[in-house]
C-alpha positions as CSV (number, residue, x, y, z in Angstrom):
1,X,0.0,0.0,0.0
2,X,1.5,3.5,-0.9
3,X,1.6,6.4,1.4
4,X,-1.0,7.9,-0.4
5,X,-3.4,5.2,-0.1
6,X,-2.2,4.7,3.7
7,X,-3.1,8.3,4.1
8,X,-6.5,8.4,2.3
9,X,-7.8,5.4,3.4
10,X,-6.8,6.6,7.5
11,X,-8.6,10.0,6.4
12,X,-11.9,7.7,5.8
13,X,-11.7,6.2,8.8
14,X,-11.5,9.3,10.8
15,X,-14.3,10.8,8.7
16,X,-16.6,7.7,9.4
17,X,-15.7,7.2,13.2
18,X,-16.4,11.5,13.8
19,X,-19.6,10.8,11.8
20,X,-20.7,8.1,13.9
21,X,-19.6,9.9,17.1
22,X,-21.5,12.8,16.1
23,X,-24.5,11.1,15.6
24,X,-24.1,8.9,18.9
25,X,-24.0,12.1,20.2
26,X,-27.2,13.7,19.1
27,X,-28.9,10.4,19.5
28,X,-27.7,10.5,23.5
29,X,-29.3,14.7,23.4
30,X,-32.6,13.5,22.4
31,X,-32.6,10.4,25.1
32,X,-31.5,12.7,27.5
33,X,-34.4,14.8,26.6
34,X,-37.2,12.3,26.5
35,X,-35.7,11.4,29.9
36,X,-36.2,14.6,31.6
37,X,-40.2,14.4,30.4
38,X,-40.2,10.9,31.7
39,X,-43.8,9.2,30.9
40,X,-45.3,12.7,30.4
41,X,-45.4,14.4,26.9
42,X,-46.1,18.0,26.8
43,X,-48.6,17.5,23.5
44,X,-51.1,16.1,26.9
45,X,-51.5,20.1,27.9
46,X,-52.7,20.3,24.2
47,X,-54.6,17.2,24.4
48,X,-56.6,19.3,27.0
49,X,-57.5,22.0,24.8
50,X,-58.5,20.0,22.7
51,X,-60.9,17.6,24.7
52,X,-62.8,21.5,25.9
53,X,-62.7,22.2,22.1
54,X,-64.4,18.7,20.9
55,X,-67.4,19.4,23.9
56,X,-67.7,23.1,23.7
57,X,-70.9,24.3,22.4
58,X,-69.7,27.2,19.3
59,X,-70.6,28.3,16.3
60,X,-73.8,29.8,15.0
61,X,-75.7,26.3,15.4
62,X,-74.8,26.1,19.4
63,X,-73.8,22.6,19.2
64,X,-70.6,20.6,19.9
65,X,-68.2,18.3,17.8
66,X,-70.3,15.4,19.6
67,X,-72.2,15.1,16.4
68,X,-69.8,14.9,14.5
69,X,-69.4,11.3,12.8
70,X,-65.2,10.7,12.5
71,X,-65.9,7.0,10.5
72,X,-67.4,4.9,14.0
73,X,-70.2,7.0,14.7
74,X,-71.3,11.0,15.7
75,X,-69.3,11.5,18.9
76,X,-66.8,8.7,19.0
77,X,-63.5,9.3,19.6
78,X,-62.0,6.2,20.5
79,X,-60.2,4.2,18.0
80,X,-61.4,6.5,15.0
81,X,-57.7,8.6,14.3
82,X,-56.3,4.6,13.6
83,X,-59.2,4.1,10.8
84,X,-58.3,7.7,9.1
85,X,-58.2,8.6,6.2
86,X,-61.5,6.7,4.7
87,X,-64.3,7.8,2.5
88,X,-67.4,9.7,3.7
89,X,-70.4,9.0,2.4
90,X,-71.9,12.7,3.2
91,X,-68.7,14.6,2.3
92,X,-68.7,12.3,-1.1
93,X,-64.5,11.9,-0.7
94,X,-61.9,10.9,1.2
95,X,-60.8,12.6,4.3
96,X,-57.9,12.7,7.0
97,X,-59.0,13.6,10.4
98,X,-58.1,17.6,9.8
99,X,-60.3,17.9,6.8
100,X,-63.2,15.9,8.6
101,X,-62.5,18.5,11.7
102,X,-63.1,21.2,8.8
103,X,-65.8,19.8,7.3
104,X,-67.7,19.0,10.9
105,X,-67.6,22.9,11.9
106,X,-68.6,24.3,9.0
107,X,-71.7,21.8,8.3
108,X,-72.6,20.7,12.1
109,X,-71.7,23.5,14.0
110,X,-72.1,26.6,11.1
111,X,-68.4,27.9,11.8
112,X,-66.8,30.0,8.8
113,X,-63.1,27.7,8.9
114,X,-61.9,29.8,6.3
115,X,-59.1,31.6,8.4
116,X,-58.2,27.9,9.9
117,X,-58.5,26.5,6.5
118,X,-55.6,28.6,5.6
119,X,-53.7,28.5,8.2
120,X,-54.1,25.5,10.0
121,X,-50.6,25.2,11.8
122,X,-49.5,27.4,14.5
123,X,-46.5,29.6,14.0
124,X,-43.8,28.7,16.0
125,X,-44.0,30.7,19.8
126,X,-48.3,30.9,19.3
127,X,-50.7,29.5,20.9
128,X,-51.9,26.1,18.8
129,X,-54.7,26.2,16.3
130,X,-57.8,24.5,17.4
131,X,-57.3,21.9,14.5
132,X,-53.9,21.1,16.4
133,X,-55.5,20.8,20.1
134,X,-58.2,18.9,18.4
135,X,-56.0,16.5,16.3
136,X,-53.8,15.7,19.2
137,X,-56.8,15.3,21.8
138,X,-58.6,12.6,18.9
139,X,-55.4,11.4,17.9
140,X,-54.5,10.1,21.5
141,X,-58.0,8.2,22.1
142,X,-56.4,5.8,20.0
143,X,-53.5,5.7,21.8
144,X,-52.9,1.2,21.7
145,X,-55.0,0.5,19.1
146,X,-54.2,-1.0,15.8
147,X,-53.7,1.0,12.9
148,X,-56.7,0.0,10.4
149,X,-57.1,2.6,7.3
150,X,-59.9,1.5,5.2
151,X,-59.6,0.0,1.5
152,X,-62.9,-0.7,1.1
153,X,-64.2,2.2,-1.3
154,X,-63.0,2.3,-4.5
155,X,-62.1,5.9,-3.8
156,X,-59.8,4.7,-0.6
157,X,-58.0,2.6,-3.2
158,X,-57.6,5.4,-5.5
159,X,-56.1,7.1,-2.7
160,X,-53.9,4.8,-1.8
161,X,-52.6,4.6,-5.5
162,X,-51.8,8.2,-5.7
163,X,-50.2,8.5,-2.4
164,X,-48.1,5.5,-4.0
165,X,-47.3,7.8,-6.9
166,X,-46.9,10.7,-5.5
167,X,-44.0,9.2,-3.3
168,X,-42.2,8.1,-6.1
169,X,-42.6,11.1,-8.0
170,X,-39.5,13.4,-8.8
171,X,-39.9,17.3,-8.8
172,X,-38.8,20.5,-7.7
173,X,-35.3,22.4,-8.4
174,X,-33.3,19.3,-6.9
175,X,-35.1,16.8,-8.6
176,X,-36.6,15.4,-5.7
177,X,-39.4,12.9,-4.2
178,X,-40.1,11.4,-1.0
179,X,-38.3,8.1,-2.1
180,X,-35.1,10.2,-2.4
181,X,-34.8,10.3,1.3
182,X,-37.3,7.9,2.5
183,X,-37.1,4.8,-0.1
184,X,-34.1,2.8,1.2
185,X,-32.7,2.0,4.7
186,X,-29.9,3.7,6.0
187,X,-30.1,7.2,4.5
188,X,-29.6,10.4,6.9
189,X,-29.9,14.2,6.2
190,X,-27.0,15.3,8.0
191,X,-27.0,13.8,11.2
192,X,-30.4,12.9,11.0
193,X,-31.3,9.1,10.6
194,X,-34.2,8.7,7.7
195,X,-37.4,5.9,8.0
196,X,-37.8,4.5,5.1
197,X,-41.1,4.4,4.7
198,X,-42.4,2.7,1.5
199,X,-41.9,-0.9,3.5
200,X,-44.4,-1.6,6.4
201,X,-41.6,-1.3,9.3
202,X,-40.9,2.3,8.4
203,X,-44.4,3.8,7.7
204,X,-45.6,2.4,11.3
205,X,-43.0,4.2,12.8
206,X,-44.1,7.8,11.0
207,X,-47.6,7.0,10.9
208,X,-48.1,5.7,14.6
209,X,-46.1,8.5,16.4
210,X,-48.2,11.8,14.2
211,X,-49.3,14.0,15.6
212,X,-46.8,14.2,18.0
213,X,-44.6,17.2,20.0
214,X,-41.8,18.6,18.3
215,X,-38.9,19.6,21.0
216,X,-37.5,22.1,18.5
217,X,-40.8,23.7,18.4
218,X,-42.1,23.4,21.5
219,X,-45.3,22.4,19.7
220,X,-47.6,19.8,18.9
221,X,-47.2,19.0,14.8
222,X,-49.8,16.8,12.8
223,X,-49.5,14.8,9.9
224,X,-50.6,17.4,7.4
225,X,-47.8,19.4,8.8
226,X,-45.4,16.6,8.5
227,X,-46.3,16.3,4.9
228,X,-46.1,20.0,4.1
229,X,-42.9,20.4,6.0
230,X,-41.0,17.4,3.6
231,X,-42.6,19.3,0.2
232,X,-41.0,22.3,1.5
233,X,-37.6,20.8,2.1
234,X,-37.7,19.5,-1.3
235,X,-38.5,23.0,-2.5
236,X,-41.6,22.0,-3.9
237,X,-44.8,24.4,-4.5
238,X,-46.5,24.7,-1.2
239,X,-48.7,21.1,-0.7
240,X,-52.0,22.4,-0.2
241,X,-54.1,21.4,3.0
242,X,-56.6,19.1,2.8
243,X,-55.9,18.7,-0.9
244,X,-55.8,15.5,-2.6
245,X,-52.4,14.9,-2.7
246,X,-51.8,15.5,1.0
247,X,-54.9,12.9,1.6
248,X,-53.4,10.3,-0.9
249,X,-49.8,10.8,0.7
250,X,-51.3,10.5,4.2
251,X,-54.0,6.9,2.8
252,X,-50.4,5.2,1.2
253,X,-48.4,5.2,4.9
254,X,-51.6,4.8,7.1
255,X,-53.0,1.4,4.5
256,X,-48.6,0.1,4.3
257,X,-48.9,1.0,8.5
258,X,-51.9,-1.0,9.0
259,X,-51.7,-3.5,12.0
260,X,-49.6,-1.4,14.6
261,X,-50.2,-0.1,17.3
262,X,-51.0,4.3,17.6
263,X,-48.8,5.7,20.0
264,X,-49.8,9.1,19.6
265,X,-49.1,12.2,20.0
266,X,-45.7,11.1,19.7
267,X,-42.0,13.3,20.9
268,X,-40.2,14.2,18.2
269,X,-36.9,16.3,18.1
């Protein structure tokens, strides 16, 4: 071996031992982090807010989200985030659990959504939109319960089939899609370890843990957000809320995550 060689193959191995150090390192930050909360997770003070929100008698009707139907029946809470997204019969499409929040105050409690419509997600250092409070309160009643999004309706499986496409599909300045970072095992963005999430292992991790807290932001995030927040990291036009692509996005990882268990809201860095 030349000293060239010698040289360039000793650089590598410093390279890949200060990687691994550095990650090791930010992996023991976020344990030590969930280990100061202990069992409690912040996104509960939000679960509160939104439990007040889902029994408070608003809007120009004077009548709670109790009637709202979520998929199991008007007023059920429990287990209905781990059937979501499915069709609606009354709405005529398929819906995630934010758009059926939408849809429920504007037809069965006569509330003008369009501000929320528009901005649904909190800016970082406000208070948290009542789709937040309310996703994370109805997200944690099915806290243990198996994942089980519908594929009953043709228009689920249509869903499903554009999510599918729309992961695979390459766009934007850098040529991106979701598979870029999140179709093989392994990958990282900087020291960040990637889920790859078109296999069943990988989506039940995202779409088990969503809503969930995010430390950086001292917030509760839901899944919209999640998907909004990759499409602007790919520098992609801004993925609309509640439009069909964030619904088919959201069907493909909730069908491939079918069969574990919610743990949600989750703590996320």
């Amino acid at each position: 071996m030349t000293m060239k060689t010698l040289s360039g193959t000793l650089l590598a191995t410093a390279l890949a031992l200060a990687a691994s150090s550095a990650t090791g390192a930010e992996d023991d930050i976020f344990a030590q982090y969930r280990a100061m909360f202990g069992d409690d997770n912040p996104a509960e003070l939000t679960e509160f807010q939104g439990e007040d929100l889902w029994n408070e008698v608003r809007g120009p009707k004077q009548v709670s989200l109790e009637q709202c139907d979520l998929g199991l029946g008007a007023g059920v809470v429990e287990g209905a985030y781990a059937q979501l997204p499915r069709w609606f019969e009354d709405a005529g499409k398929v819906m995630d659990l934010e758009t059926r929040l939408l849809y429920c105050m504007e037809t069965v409690q006569g509330m003008d959504v369009t501000e929320l419509r528009q901005h649904p997600f909190s800016e970082q250092g406000q208070p948290q939109t009542d789709l937040e409070a309310l996703s994370a309160y109805i997200a944690a009643q099915s806290k243990g319960m198996p994942i089980a999004v519908p594929q009953d309706h043709p228009a689920e499986r249509a869903a499903f089939e554009m999510g599918r496409e729309q992961f695979n599909f390459r766009a934007g300045p850098h040529d991106f899609s979701c598979a870029t970072c999140h179709g093989q095992s392994g990958k990282r963005i900087r020291l960040q370890s990637l889920l790859q999430l078109n296999e069943p292992e990988g989506a039940k991790a995202s779409f088990s843990a969503w809503p969930a807290y995010r430390i950086a932001q001292g917030a509760v995030r839901t899944y919209e957000w999640r998907m909004a927040d990759c499409a602007r990291q790919q520098r992609l036009p801004g993925l609309v809320h509640g439009s069909p692509a964030a619904i088919g996005l959201i069907t493909y990882l909730g069908v491939l995550a079918n069969g574990a268990e919610m743990d949600a809201p989750g703590l996320k860095r």
